[in-house]
C-alpha positions in Angstrom: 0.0 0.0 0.0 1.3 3.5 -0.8 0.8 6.9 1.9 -1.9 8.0 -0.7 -3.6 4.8 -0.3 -3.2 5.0 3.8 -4.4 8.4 3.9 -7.3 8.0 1.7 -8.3 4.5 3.6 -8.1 6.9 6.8 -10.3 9.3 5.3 -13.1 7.2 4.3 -12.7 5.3 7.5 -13.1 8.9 9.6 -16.2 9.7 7.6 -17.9 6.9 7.9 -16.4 6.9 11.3 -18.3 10.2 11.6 -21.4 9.1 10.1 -22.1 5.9 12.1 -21.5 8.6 15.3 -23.8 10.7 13.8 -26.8 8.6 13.4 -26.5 7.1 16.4 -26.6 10.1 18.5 -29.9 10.9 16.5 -31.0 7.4 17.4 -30.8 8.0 20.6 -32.2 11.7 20.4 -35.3 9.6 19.5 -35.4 8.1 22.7 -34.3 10.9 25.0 -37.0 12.8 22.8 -39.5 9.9 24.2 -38.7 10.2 27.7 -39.4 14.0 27.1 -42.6 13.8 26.0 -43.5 11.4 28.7 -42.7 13.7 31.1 -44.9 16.3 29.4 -47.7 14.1 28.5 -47.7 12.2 32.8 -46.9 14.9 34.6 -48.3 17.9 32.3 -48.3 21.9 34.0 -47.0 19.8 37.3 -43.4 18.9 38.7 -42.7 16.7 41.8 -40.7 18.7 44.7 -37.2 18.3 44.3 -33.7 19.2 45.4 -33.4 23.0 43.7 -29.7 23.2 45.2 -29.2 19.4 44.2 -30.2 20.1 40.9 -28.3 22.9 40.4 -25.0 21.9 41.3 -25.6 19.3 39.6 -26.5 20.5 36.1 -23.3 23.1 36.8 -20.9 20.3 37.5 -21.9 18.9 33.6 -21.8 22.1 31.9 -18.7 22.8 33.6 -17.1 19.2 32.2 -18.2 19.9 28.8 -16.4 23.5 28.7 -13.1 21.1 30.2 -13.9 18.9 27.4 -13.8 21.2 24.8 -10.6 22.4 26.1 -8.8 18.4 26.2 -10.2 18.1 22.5 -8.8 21.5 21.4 -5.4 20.5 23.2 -5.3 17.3 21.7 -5.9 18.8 17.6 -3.1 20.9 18.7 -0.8 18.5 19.9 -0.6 19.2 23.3 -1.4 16.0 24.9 -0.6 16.7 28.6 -4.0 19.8 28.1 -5.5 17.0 27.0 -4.9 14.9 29.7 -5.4 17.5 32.6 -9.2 18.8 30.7 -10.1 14.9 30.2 -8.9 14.0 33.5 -11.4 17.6 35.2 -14.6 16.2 32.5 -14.3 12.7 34.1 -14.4 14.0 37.8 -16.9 16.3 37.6 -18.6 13.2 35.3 -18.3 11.3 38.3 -19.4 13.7 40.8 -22.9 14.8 38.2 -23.2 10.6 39.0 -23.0 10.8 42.6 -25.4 13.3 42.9 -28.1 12.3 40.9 -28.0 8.5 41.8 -26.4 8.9 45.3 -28.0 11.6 46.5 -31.2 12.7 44.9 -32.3 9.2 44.2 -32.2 8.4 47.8 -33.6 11.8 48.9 -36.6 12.2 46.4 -39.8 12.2 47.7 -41.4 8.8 45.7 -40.2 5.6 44.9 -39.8 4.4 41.1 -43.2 2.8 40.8 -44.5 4.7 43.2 -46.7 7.2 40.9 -45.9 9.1 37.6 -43.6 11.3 39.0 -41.4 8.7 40.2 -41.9 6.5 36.9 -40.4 9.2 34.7 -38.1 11.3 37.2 -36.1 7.8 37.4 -36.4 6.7 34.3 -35.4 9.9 33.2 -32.8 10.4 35.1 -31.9 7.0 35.0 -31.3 6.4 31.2 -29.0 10.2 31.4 -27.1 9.0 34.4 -26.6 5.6 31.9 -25.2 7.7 29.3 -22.9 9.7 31.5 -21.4 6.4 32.6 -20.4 5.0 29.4 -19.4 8.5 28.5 -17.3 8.3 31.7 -16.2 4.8 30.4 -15.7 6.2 26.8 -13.4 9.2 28.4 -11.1 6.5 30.2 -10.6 4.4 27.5 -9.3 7.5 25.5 -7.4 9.3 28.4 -5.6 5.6 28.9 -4.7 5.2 25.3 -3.6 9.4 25.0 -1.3 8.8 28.1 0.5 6.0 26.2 0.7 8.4 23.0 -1.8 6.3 20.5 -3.2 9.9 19.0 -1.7 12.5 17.3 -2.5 16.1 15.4 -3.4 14.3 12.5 -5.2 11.0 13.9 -7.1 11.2 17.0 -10.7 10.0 16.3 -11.9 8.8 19.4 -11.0 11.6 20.5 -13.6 13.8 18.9 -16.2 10.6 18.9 -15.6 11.4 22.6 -16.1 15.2 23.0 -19.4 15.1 20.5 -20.6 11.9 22.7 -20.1 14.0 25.7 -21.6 17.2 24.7 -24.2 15.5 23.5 -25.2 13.7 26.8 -25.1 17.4 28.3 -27.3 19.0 25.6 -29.7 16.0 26.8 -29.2 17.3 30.4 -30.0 20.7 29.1 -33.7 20.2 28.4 -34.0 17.4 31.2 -32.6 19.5 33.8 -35.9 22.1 33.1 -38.5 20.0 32.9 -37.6 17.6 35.9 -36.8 20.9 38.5 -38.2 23.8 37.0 -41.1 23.6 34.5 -44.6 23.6 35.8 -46.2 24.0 39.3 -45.1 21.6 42.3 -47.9 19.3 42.6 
């Protein structure tokens, strides 16, 4: 095989790459885009009581990882591996910590069990399916910190690298429009 032929096999294997990502995330928009609509249809102009501070700190600990994650992917297209490190390494603390306080605290503080009533059918579920997500994004971002620690990505080739970041800011954009209608949106009932 000739360079030419290696660069062009990486190309086509980074869009497609790119295009399996892609659809995907929009597969599972579908879903999260369900569990919306639940939430709108079962609980309608009402909200259960929850955790305001809880929720908060919460929602500010993921917006704050994705800003860290931007930064590691930035560092990492411009060849500065140990920013990438340091930003992945912040994103999958404060990953772990959005974690801990949904399923370790609010789960065990919220006023309703799971099959309780409505509000506790969709508040875990959810909450349950995000928390999911940020786990194997958690996962996802060790896998790739391990393998950018022993130098497997470079300016030129770092993939899973951005399938990282997008699957990480996607999971927040999720949290985005959960975060509203779980705390926020409607009267407590």
């Amino acid at each position: 095989m000739t360079s030419n032929t290696v660069s062009e096999s990486y190309a086509h294997r980074l869009a497609t790459n790119r295009l399996g990502l892609w659809l995907f995330l929009l597969s599972d928009a579908f879903m999260f885009g369900g569990l919306f609509i639940t939430r709108v249809y079962l609980w309608g102009d009402t909200r259960p009581e929850l955790n305001q501070t809880l929720g908060l700190i919460v929602t500010s600990m993921l917006l704050i990882s994705s800003f860290f994650m931007n930064r590691a992917e930035t560092a990492m297209a411009h060849g500065d591996r140990k920013g990438f490190l340091r930003g992945t390494l912040v994103t999958i603390v404060l990953g772990i910590a959005f974690l801990a306080g949904v399923i370790g605290v609010e789960w065990q503080i919220a006023p309703f069990g799971v099959s309780e009533d409505a509000y506790g059918a969709v508040f875990f579920m959810m909450t349950g399916m995000h928390a999911f997500h940020v786990l194997t994004g958690v996962i996802f971002l060790l896998i790739v910190w391990n393998n950018a620690r022993r130098g497997r990505y470079s300016v030129e080739k770092h993939w899973a690298v951005e399938a990282a970041a997008v699957y990480w800011h996607f999971v927040d954009v999720v949290w985005i429009f959960f975060y509203p209608a779980l705390y926020l949106i409607g009267k407590v009932g």
